[in-house]
ROPALO-179229 format. One record per atom (N, C-alpha, C, O, CB): y, z, x; residue in one letter. Coordinates in steps of 0.2 Angstrom, whole numbers, padded with zeros to 4 digits, always signed. Each point is the difference from the previous one (the first is absolute). Glycine has a CB too. Example, Ala and Ser with C-alpha at 12.3 -4.5 7.8 and 13.67 -1.06 7.14 Angstrom:
BEGIN
-0028+0039+0066A+0006+0000-0004A+0006+0000+0004A-0001+0003+0005A-0005+0003-0014A+0011-0010+0007S+0006+0001+0004S+0005+0003-0004S+0006+0001+0003S-0009-0011+0003S
END
This chain:
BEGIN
-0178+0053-0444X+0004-0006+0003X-0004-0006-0001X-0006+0000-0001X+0012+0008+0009X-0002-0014-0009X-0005-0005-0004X-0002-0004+0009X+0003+0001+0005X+0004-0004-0021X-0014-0001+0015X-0002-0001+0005X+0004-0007+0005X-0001-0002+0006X-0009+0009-0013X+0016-0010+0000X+0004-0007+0004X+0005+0007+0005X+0001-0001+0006X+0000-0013-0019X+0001+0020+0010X+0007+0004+0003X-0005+0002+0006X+0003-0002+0005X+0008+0006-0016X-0015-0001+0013X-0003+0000+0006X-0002-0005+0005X+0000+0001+0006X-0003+0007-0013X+0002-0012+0005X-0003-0009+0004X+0009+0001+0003X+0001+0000+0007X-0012-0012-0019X+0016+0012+0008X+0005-0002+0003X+0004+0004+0005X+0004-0002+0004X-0005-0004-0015X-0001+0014+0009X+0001+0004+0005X-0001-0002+0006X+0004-0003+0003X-0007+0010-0008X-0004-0005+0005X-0005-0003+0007X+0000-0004+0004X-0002-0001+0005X-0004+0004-0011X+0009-0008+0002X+0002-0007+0001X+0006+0000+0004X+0000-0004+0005X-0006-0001-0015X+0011+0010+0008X+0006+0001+0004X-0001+0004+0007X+0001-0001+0006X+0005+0001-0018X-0008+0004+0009X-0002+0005+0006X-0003-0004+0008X+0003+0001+0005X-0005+0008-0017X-0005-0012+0010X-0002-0004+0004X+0004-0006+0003X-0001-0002+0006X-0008+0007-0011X+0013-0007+0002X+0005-0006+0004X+0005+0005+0003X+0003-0002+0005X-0003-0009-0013X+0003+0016+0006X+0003+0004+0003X+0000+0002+0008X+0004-0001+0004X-0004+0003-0016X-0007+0001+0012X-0004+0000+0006X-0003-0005+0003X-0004+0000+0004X+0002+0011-0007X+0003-0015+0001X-0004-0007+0004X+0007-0002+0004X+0000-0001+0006X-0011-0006-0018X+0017+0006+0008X+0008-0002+0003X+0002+0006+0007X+0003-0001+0006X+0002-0004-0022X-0007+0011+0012X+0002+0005+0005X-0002+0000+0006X+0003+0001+0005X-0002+0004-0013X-0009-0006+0008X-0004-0001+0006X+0001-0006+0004X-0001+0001+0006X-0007+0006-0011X+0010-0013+0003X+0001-0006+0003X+0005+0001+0003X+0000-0005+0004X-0004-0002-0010X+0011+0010+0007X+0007+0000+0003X-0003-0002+0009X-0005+0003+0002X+0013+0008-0013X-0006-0014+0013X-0002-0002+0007X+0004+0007+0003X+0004+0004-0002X-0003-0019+0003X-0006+0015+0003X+0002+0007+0006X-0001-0001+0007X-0006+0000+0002X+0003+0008-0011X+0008-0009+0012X+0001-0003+0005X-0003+0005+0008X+0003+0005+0002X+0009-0010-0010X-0018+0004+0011X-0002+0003+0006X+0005+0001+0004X+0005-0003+0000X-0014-0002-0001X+0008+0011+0007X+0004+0003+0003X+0002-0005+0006X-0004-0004+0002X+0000+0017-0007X+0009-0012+0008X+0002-0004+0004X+0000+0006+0009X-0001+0007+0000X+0008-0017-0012X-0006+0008+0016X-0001+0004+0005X+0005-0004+0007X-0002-0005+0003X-0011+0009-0010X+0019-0002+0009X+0003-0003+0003X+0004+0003+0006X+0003+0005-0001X-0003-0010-0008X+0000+0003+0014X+0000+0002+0007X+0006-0005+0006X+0001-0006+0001X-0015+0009-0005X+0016+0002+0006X+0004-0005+0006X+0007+0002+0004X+0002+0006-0002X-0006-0015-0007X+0007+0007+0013X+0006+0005+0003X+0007-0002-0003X+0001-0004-0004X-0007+0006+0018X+0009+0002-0010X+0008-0002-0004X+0003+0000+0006X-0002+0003+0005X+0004+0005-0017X+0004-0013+0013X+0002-0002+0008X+0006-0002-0004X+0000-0002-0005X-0010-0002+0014X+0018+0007-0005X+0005+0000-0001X+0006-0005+0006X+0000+0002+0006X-0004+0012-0013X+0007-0021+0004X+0000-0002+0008X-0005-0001+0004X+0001+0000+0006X+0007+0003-0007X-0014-0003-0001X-0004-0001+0006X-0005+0007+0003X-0005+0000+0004X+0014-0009-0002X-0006+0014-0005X-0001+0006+0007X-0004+0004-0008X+0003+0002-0005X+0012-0002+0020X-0020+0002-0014X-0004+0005-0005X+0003+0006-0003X+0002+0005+0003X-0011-0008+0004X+0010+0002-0014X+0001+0007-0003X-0004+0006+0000X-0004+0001-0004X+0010-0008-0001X-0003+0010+0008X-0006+0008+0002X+0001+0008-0006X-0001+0006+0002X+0002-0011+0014X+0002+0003-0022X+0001+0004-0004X+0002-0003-0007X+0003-0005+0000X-0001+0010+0009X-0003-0002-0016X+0001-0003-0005X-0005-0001-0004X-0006+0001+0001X+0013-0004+0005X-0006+0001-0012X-0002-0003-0004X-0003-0006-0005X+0003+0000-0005X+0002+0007+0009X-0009-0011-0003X+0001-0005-0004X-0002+0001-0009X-0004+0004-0002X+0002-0010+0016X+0004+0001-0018X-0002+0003-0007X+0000-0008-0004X+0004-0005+0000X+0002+0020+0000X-0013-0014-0003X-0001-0007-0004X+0002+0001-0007X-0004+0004-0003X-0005-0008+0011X+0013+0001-0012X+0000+0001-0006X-0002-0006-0004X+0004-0005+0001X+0004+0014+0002X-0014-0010-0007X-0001-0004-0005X+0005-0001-0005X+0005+0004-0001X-0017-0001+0003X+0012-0011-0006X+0003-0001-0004X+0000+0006-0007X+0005+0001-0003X-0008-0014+0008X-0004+0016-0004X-0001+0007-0007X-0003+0004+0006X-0003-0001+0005X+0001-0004-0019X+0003+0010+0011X-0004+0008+0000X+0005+0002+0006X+0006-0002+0001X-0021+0000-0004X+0011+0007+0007X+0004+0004+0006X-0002-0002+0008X-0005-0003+0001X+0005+0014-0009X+0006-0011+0012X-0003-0002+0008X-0003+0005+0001X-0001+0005-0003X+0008-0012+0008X-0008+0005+0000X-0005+0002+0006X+0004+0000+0007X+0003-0005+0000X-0014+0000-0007X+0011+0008+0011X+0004+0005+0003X-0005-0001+0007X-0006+0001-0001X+0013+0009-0010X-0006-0012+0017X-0004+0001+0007X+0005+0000+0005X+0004-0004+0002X-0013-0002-0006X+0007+0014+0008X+0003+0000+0006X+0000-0003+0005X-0006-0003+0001X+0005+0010-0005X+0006-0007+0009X+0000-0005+0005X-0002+0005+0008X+0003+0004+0003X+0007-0013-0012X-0015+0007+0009X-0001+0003+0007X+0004+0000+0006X+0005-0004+0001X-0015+0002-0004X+0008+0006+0007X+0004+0000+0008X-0001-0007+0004X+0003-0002+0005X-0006+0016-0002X-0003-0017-0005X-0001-0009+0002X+0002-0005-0004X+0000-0006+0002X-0010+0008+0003X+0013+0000-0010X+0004-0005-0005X-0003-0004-0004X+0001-0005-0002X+0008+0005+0010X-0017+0005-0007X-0005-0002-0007X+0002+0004-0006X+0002+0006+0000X-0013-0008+0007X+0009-0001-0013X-0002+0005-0006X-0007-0004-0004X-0003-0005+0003X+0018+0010-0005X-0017-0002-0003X-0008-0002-0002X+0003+0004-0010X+0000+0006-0001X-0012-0005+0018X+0013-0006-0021X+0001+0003-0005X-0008-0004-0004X-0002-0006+0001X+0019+0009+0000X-0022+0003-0005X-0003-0004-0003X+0001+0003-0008X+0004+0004-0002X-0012-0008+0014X+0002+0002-0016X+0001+0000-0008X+0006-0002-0003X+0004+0003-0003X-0012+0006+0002X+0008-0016+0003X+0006-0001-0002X-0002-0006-0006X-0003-0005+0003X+0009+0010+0008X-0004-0006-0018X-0002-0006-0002X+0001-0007+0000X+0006-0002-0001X-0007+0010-0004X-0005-0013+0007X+0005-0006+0003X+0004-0001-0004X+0001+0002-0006X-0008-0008+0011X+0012-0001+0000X+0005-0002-0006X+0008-0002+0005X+0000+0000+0006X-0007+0010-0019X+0012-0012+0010X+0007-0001+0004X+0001+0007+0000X-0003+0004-0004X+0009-0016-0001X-0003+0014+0009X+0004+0004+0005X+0006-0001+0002X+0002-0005+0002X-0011+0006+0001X+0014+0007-0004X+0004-0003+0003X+0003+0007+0004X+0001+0005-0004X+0002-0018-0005X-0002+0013+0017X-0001+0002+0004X+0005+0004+0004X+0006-0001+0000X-0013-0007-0001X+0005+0015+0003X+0010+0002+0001X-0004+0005+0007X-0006+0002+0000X+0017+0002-0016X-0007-0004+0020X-0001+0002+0007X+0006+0007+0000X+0006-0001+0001X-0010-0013+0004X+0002+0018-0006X+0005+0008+0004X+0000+0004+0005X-0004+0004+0000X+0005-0002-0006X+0004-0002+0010X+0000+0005+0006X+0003+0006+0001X-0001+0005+0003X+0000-0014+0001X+0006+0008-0009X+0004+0007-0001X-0004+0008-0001X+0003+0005+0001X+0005-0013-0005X-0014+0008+0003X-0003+0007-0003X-0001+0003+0008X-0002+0005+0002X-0006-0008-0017X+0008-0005+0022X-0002+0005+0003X+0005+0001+0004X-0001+0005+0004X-0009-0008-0006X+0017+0000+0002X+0008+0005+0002X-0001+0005-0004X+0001+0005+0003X+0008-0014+0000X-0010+0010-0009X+0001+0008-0004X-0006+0005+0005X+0001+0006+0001X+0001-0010-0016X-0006+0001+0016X-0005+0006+0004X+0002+0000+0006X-0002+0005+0002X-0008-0005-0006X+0014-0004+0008X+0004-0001+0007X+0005+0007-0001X+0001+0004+0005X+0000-0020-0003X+0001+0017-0007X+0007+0004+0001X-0003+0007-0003X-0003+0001-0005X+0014-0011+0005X-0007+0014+0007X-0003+0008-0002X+0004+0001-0004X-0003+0004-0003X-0001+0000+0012X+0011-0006-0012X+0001+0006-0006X-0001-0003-0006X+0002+0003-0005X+0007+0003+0011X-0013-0011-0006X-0003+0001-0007X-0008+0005-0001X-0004+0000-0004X+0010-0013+0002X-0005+0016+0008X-0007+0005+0000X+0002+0008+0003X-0004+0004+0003X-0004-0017-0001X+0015+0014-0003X+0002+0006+0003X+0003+0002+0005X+0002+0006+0001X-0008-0006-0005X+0008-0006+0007X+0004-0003+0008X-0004+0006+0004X-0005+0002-0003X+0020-0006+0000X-0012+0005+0010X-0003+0003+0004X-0006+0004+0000X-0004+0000+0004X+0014-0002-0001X-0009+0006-0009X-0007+0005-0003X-0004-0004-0001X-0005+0003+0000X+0009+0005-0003X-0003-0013+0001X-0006-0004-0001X-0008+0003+0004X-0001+0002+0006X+0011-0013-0006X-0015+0012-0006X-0008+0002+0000X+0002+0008+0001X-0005+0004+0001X-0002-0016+0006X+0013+0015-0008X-0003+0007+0000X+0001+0002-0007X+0005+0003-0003X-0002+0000+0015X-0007-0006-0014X+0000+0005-0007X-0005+0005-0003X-0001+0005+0003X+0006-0014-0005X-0009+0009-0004X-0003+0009-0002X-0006-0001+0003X-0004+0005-0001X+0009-0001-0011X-0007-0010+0016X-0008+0002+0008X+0004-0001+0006X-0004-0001+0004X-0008-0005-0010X+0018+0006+0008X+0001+0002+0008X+0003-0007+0003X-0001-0005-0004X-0011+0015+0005X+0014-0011+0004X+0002-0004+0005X-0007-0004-0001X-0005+0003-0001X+0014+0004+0010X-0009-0015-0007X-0004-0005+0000X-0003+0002+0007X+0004+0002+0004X+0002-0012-0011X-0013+0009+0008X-0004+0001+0004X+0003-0004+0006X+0004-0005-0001X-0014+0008-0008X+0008+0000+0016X+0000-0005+0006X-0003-0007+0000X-0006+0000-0002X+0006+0011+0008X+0002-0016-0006X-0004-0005+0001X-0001-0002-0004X-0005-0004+0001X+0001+0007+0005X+0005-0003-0015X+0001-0001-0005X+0005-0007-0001X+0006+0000+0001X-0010+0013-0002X+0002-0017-0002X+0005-0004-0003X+0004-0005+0006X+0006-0002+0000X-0004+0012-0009X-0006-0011+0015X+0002-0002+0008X-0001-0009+0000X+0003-0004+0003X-0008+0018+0004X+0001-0014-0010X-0005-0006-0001X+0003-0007-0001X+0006+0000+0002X-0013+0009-0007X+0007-0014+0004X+0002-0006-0002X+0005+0002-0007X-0002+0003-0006X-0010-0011+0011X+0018+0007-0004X+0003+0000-0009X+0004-0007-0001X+0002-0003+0004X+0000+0016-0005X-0002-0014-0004X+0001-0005-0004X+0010-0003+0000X+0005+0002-0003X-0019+0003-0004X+0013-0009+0011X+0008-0003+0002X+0003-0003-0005X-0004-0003-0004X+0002+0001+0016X+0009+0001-0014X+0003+0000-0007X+0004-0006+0004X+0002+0000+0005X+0000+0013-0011X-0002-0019+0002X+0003-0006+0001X+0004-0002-0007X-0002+0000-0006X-0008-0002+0014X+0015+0001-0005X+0005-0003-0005X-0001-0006-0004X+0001-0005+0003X+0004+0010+0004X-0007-0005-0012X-0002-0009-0003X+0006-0002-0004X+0006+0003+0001X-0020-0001-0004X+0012-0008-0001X+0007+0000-0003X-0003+0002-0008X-0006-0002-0002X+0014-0008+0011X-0002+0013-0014X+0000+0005-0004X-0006-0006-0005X-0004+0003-0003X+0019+0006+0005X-0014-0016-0002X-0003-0006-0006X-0009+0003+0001X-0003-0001-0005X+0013-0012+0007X-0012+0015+0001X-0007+0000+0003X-0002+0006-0005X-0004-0001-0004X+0006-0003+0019X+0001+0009-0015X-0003+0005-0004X+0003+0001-0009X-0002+0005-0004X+0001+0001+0018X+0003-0010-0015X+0001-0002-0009X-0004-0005-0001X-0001-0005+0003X+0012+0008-0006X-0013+0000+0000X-0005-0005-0004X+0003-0005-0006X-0004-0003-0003X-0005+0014+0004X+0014-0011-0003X+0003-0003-0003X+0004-0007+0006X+0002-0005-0003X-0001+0018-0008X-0002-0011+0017X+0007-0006+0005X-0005+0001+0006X+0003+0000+0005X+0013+0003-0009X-0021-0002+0005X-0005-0004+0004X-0002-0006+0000X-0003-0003-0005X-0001+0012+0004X+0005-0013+0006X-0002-0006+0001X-0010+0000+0001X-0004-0005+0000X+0019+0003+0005X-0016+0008-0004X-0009-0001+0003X-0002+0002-0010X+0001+0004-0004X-0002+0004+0023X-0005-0015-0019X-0006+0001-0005X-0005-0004+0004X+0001-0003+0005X+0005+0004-0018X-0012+0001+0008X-0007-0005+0003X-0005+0002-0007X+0000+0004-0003X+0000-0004+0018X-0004-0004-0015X-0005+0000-0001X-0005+0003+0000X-0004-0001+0005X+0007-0005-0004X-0005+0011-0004X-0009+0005+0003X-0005-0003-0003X+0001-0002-0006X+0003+0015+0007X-0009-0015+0002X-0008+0001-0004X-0004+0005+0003X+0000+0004+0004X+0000-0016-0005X-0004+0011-0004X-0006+0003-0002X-0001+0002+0007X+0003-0003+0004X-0007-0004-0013X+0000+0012+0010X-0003+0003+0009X+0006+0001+0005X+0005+0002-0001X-0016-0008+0001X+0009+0003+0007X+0003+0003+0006X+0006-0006+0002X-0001-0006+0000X-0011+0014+0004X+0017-0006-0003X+0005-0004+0001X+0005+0001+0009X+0001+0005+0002X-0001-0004-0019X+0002-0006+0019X+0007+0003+0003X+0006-0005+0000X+0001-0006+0002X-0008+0014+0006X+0010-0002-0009X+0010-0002-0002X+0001+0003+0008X-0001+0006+0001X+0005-0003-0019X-0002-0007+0022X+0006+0000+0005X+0006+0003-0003X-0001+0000-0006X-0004-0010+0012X+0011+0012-0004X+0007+0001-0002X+0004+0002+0004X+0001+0005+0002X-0003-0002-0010X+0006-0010+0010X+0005-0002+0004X+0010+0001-0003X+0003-0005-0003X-0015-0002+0008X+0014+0010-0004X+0006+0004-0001X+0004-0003+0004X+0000+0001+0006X-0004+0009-0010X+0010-0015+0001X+0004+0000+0004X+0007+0001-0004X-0002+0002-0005X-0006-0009+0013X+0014+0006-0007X+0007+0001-0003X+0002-0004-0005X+0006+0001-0002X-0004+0004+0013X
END
């Protein structure tokens, strides 16, 4: 191979990886905060960020109407709030109706499952499409908090 068709390889090759390695790559973001419906705390659900590209990121909403979603890459956001997954766990016949927990290990223990559960609030349907959400923001770099006030 003549030594100009190697220079020019090499030459490609090395800009190739000089371009590949420069692509900015955006530090994780980390974001925190409650979800309040009218006013009164949402104690079940979902919240999910989805970037302009790639895949969301998905944070449950606690019984205090916190969630904490992190690795997420900064950038615009745009924001969908769900409560329905937790009316599907409210209703026994999507889990077997009355038999519900007897299945191939036995009746649910005494005292099992007694605890705080997660109350199902009606939102309105715009909140969880991500296409007819009115909620986005902004994430940066590190620790953040997004509040999310839901009203009709």
């Amino acid at each position: 191979m003549k030594t100009s068709t190697r220079l020019l390889l090499s030459t490609s090759l090395f800009l190739a990886l000089v371009v590949g390695c420069s692509q900015k790559k955006t530090a994780p973001s980390t974001v925190s905060g409650t979800v309040k419906y009218k006013g009164q705390v949402v104690k079940g659900g979902n919240v999910s960020f989805y970037p302009k590209e790639g895949v969301p990121t998905h944070a449950p909403i606690r019984l205090d109407g916190s969630y904490l979603a992190s690795q997420i890459p900064a950038g615009e956001m745009t924001v969908t709030v769900e409560t329905e997954s937790v009316k599907n766990k409210m209703d026994p016949s999507a889990y077997g109706g009355k038999d519900r927990g007897k299945g191939m290990m036995g009746p649910t223990p005494e005292g099992r499952g007694t605890g705080p559960k997660p109350e199902y609030v009606q939102i309105p349907a715009k909140y969880s499409d991500h296409k007819k959400t009115p909620l986005k923001t902004t994430l940066t770099t590190g620790k953040q908090t997004y509040d999310i006030d839901l009203t009709d």
